[in-house]
VOLUMTI-663080 format. One record per residue (C-alpha): residue number from 1; residue in one letter; x, y, z. Coordinates in steps of 0.5 Angstrom, whole numbers. Layout:
N
+-------+------+-------+-------+-------+
! lumfi ! lofi !     x !     y !     z !
+-------+------+-------+-------+-------+
!   NUM !    A !     X !     Y !     Z !
...
+-------+------+-------+-------+-------+
//
This chain:
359
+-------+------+-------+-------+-------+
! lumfi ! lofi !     x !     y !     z !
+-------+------+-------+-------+-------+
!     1 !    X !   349 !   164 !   159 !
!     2 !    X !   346 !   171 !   160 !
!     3 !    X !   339 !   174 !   164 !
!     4 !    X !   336 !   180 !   162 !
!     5 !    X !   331 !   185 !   164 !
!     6 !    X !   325 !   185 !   160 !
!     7 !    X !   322 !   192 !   161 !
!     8 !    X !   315 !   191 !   158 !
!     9 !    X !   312 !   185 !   163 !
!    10 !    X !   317 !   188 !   169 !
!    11 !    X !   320 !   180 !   169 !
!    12 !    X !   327 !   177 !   168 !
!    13 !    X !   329 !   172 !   162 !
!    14 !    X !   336 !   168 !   161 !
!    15 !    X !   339 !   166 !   154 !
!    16 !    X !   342 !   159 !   154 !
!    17 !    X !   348 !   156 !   149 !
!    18 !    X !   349 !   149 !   149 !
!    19 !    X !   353 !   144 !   145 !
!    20 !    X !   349 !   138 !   144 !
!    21 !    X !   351 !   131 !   143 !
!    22 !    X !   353 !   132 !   136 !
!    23 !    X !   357 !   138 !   137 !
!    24 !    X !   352 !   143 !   135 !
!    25 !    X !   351 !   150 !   138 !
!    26 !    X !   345 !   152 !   141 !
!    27 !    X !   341 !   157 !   144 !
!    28 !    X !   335 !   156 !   147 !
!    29 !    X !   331 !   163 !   151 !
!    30 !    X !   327 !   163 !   158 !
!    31 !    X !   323 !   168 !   161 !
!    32 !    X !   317 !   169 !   165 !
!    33 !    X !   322 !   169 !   172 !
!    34 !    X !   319 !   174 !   178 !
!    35 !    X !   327 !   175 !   180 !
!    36 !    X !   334 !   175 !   177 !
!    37 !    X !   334 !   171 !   184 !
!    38 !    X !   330 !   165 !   180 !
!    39 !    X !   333 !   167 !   173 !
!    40 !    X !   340 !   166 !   176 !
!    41 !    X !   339 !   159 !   180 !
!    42 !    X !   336 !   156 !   174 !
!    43 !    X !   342 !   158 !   169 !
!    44 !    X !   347 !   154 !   174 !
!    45 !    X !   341 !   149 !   174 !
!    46 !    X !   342 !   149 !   168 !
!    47 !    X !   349 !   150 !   167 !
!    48 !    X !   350 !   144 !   172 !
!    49 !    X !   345 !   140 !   168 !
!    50 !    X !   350 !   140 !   161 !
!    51 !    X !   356 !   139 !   165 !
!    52 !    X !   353 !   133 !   168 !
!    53 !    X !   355 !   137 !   175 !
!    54 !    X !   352 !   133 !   180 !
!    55 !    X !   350 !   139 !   184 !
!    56 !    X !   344 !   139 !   181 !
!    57 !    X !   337 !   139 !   184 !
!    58 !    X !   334 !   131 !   184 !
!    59 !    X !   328 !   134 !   179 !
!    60 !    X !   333 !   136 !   174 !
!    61 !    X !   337 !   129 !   174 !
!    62 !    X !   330 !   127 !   173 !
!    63 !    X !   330 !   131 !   167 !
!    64 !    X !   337 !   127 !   165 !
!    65 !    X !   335 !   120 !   167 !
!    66 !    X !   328 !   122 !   163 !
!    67 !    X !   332 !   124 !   156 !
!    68 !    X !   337 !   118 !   157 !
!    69 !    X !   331 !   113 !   160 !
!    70 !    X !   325 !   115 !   156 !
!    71 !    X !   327 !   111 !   148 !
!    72 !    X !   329 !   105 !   151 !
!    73 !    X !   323 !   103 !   155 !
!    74 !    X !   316 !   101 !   153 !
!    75 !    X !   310 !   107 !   152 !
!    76 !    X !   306 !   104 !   156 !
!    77 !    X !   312 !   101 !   162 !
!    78 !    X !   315 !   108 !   161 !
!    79 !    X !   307 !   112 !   163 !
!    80 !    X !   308 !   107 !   169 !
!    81 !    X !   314 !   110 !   172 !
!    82 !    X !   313 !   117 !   170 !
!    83 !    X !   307 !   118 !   174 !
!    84 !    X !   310 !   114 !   180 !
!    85 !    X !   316 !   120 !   179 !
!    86 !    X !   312 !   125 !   178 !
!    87 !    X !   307 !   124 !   184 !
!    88 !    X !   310 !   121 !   189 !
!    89 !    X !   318 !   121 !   189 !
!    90 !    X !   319 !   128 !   186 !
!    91 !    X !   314 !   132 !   191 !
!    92 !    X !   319 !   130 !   196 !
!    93 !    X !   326 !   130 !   193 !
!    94 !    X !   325 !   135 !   187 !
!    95 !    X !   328 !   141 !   191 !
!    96 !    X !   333 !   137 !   194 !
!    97 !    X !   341 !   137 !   191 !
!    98 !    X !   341 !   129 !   189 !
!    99 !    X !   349 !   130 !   191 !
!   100 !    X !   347 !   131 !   199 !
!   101 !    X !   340 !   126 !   199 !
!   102 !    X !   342 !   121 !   204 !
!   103 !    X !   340 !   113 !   206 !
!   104 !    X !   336 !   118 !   213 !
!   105 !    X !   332 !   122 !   207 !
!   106 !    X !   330 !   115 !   204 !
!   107 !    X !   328 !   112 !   210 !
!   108 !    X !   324 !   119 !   211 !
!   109 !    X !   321 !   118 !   205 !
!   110 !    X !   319 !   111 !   206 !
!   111 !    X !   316 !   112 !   212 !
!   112 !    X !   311 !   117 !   210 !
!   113 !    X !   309 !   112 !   203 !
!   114 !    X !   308 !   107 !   209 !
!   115 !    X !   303 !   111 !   213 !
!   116 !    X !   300 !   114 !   205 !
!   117 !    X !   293 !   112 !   203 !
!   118 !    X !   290 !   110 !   196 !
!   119 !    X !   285 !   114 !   194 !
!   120 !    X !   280 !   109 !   197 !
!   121 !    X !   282 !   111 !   204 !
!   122 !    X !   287 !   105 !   204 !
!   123 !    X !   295 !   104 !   205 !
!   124 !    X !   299 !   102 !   200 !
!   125 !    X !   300 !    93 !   198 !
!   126 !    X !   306 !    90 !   199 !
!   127 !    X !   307 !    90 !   191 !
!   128 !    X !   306 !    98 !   190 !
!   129 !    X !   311 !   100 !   196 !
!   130 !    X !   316 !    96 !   193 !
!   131 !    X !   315 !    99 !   186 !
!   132 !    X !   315 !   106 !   189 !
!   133 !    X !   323 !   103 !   193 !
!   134 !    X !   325 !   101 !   186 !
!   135 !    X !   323 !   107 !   181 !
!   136 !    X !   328 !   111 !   187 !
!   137 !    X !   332 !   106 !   187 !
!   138 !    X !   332 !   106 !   179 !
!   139 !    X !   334 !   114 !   178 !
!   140 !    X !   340 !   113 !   184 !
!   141 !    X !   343 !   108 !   181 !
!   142 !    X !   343 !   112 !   173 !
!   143 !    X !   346 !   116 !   177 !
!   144 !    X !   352 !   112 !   180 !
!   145 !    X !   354 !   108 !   173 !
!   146 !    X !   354 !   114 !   169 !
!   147 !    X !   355 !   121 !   173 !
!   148 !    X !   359 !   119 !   178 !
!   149 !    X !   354 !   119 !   185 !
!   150 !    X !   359 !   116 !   190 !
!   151 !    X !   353 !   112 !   192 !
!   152 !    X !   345 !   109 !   192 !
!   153 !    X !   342 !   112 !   198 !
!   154 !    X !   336 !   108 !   196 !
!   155 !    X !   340 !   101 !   196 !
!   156 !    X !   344 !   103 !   202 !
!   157 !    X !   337 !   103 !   206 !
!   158 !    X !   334 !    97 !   203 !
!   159 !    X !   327 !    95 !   199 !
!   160 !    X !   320 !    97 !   203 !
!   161 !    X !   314 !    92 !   201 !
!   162 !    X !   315 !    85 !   198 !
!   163 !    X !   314 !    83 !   191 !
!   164 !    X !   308 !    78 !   191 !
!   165 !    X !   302 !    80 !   197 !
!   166 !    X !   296 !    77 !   193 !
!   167 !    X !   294 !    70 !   193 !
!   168 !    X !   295 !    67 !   187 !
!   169 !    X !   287 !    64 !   185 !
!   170 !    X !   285 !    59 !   180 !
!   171 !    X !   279 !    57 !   178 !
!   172 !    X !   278 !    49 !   176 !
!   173 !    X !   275 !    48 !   170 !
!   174 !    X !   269 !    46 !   173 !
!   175 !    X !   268 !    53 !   175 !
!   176 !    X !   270 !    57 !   169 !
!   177 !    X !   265 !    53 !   165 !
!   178 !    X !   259 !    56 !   170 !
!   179 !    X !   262 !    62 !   169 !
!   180 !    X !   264 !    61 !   161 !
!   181 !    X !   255 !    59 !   161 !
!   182 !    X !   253 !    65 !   165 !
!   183 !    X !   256 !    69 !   160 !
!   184 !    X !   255 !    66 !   153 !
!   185 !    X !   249 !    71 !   152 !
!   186 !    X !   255 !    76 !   150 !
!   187 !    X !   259 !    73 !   144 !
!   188 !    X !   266 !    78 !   144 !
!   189 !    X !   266 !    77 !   152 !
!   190 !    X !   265 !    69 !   151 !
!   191 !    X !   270 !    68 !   147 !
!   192 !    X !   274 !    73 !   149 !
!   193 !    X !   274 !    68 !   156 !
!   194 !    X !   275 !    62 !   153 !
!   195 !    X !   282 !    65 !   150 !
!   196 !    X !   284 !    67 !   156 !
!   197 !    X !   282 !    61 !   160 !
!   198 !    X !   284 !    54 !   154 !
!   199 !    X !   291 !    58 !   152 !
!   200 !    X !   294 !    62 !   158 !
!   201 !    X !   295 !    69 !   154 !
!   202 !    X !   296 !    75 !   158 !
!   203 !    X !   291 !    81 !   158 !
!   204 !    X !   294 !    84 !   153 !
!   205 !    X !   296 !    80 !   148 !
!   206 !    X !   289 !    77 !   148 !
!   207 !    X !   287 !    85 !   146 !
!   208 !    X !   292 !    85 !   141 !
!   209 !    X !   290 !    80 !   137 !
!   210 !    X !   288 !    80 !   130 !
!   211 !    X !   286 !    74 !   124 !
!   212 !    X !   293 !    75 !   121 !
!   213 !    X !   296 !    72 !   128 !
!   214 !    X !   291 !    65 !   128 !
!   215 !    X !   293 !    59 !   122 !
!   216 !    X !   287 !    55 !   123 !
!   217 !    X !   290 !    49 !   118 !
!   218 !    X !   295 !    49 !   124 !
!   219 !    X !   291 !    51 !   130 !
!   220 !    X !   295 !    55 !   132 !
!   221 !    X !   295 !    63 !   135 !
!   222 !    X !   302 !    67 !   134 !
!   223 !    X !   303 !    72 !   141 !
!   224 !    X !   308 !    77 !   137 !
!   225 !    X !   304 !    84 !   140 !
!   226 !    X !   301 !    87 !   146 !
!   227 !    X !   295 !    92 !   147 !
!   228 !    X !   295 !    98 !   152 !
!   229 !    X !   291 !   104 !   152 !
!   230 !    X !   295 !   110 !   155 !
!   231 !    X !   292 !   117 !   155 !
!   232 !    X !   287 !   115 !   151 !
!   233 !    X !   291 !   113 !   145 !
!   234 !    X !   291 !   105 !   143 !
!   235 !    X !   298 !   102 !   143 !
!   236 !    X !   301 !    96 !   141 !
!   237 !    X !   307 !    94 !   144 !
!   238 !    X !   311 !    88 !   144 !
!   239 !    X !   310 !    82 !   149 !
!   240 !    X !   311 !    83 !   156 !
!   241 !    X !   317 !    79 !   155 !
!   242 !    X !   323 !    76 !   149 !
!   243 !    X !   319 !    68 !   151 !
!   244 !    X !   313 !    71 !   151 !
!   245 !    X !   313 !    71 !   142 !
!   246 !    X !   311 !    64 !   142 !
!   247 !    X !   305 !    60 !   138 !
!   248 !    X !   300 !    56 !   142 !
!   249 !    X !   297 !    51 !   139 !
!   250 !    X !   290 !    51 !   140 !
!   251 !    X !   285 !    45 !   142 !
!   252 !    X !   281 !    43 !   137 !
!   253 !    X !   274 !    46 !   140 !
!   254 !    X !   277 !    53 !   140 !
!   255 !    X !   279 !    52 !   133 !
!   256 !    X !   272 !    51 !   132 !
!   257 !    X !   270 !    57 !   136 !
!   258 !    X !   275 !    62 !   134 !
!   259 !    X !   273 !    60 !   126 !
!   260 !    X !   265 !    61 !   128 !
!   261 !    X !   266 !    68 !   132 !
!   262 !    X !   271 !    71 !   126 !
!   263 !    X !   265 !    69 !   122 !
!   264 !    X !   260 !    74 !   125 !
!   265 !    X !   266 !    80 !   124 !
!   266 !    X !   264 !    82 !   118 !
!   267 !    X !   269 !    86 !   115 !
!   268 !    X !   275 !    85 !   119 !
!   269 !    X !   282 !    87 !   117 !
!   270 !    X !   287 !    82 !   117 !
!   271 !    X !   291 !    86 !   122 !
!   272 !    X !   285 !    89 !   126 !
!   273 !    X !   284 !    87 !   132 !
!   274 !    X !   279 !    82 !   134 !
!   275 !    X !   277 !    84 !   140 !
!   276 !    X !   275 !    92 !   141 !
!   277 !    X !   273 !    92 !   148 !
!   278 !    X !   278 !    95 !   154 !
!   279 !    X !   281 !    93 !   159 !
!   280 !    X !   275 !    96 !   164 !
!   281 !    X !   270 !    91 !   159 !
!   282 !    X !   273 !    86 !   162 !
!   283 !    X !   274 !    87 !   169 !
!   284 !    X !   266 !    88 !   168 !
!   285 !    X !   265 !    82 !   165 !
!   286 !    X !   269 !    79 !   170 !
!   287 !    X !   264 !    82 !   176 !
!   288 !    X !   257 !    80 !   172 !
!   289 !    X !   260 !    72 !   170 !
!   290 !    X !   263 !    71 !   178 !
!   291 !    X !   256 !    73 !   181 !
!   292 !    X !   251 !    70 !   176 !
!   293 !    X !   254 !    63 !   177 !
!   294 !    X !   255 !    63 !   183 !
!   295 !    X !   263 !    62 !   183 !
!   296 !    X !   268 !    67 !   187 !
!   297 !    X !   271 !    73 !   183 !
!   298 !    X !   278 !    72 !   182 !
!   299 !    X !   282 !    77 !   177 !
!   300 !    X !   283 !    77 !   170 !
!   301 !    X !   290 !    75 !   171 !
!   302 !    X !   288 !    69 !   175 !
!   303 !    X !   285 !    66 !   169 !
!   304 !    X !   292 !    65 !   166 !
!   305 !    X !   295 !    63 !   173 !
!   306 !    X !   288 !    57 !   172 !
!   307 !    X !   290 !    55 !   165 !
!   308 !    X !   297 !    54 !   169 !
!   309 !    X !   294 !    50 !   174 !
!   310 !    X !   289 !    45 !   169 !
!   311 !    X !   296 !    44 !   166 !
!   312 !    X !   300 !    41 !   172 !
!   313 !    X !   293 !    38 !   174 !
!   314 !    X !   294 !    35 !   167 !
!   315 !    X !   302 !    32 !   169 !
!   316 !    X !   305 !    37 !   164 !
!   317 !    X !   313 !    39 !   167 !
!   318 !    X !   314 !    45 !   169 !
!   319 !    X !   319 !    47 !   162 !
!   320 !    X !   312 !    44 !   158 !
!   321 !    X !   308 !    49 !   161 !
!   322 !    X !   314 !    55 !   161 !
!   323 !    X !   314 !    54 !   154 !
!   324 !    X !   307 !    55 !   153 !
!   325 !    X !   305 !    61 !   157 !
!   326 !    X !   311 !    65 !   154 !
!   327 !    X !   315 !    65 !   162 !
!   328 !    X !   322 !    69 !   162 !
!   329 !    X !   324 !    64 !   165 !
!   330 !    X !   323 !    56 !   168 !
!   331 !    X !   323 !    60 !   176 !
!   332 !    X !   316 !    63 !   175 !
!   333 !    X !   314 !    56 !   174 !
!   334 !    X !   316 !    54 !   179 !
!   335 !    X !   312 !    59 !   183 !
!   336 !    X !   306 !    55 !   182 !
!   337 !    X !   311 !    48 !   185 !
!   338 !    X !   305 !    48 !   191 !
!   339 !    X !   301 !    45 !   186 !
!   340 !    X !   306 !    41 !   182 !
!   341 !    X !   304 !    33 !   185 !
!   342 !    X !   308 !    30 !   190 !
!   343 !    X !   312 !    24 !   187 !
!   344 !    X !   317 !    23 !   194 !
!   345 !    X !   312 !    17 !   195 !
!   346 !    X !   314 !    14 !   187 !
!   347 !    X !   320 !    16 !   189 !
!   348 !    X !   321 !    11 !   195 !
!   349 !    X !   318 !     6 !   191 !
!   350 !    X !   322 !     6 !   185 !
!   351 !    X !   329 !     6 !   192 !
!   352 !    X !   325 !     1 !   194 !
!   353 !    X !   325 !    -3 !   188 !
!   354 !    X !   331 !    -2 !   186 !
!   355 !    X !   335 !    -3 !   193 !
!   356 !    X !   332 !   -11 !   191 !
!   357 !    X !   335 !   -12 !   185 !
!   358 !    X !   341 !    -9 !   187 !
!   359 !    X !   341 !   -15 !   193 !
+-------+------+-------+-------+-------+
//
């Protein structure tokens, strides 16, 4: 490396030559420093960076964690962790050596996300600070495993928050079908819910679907994609899981239903998405239905959380429900085992008859 004065703008600039990964010679240029103080420190930022020196600054192993991370993670879960870096953990550990941040630091930092505000004046949920913890956590770790950091900070300290502070909400049936009457005067909106609610598919696999991924002879509809608007662009991207491609089978008044509201899209594409509305269009159509039919709001995920619960109300097994609704894995059922039937009477019963047989 080499810092120069450039007399023209009165500021400093600093060549940089590197050997990437393949072994190629590079030189890149940096201008615009005030100083030869501030062109200097980032040419040992930099020189720390390429010999994978640990006495970098936390920003500037971002930056490596980024160029490692970033193809290897989905856009749209990748959007989601580069915005809670950028705002709420590099303003506080950016400028600091990551070498020399310490389990004290973190508890710092957690404390001051703990007494943090939304932007609706309210504290942080449970779910979010966890998520805040585990993206630290995240970077810590990267570098532990493949640049030698003696340990995570992060981990030492411990998790903030909790993975689940909602409730899980569900409608009966008998409520969805008031919701699915109050909103019959829209139709992308009334068969956008009855696919929702018969079938138990994500939001975003909802908006991703097109005519190619129903087989109405087989009365099935083929989750294989997922839909996500990120600075606004339409993605798609793969489901949220590997057992999330999965075909569903339809009952048969859906097949009817999609078949009727495929009609009414002329000149749709085999591979053009159905149901062209956002994320927020259905949140409002949530709002609308909710209030004219007198039921309470729930999110649009509970409506997935409700095809769950129909189905054990039904007596379906919790590995037949997993299947259906595309679980990683048989666990997040049984999250929902508060609504499972409790079979220790039957159980007593069958002891009791099969203690007679045995006298």
């Amino acid at each position: 490396m080499a810092v120069y004065k450039e007399p023209k703008t009165n500021t400093w600039k600093v060549y940089y030559r590197y050997t990437d990964w393949q072994g190629e010679r590079k030189q890149t240029t940096k201008r615009g420093f005030l100083t030869k103080r501030e062109a200097l420190a980032w040419e040992r930022e930099q020189l720390s960076k390429t010999k994978a020196d640990l006495d970098m600054t936390f920003a500037s192993f971002v930056e490596t964690y980024t160029a490692d991370m970033k193809s290897r993670i989905k856009e749209n879960t990748w959007h989601t962790k580069e915005h809670i870096l950028r705002t709420k953990i590099l303003p506080y550990f950016g400028k600091r050596k990551i070498n020399e941040i310490q389990a004290k630091d973190v508890i710092a930092w957690q404390n001051k996300m703990l007494n943090s505000k939304d932007k609706n004046g309210n504290p942080y949920s449970p779910v979010y600070l966890k998520t805040l913890h585990n993206q630290l956590s995240a970077v810590f770790n990267h570098a532990v495993k493949y640049y030698g950091l003696h340990e995570n900070p992060a981990a030492k300290v411990g998790n903030m928050g909790k993975a689940r502070s909602r409730e899980m909400l569900f409608w009966t049936q008998e409520e969805y079908q008031k919701f699915s009457f109050a909103i019959m005067d829209k139709p992308v909106s009334f068969y956008a819910f009855e696919m929702l609610y018969w079938c138990g598919i994500r939001e975003g696999e909802l908006l991703a679907l097109t005519p190619a991924d129903f087989n109405f002879e087989r009365k099935t509809v083929s989750i294989t994609k997922s839909y996500q608007r990120i600075d606004g662009r339409d993605v798609i991207t793969d489901p949220k899981t590997p057992k999330s491609v999965r075909d569903i089978v339809m009952p048969d008044f859906l097949v009817d239903e999609m078949q009727d509201y495929m009609k009414q899209l002329y000149g749709i594409g085999d591979n053009d998405r159905i149901f062209e509305v956002s994320k927020s269009y259905l949140h409002h159509e949530m709002d609308r239905g909710a209030a004219a039919a007198g039921v309470k709001r729930i999110r649009i995920h509970d409506l997935r959380h409700s095809h769950i619960s129909l189905l054990i109300d039904m007596g379906y097994s919790a590995v037949a429900i997993a299947d259906r609704v595309g679980h990683e894995s048989i666990n997040i059922t049984y999250n929902y085992a508060h609504l499972f039937p409790s079979t220790q009477a039957d159980m007593a019963s069958k002891l009791n008859d099969f203690r007679k047989v045995d006298l």
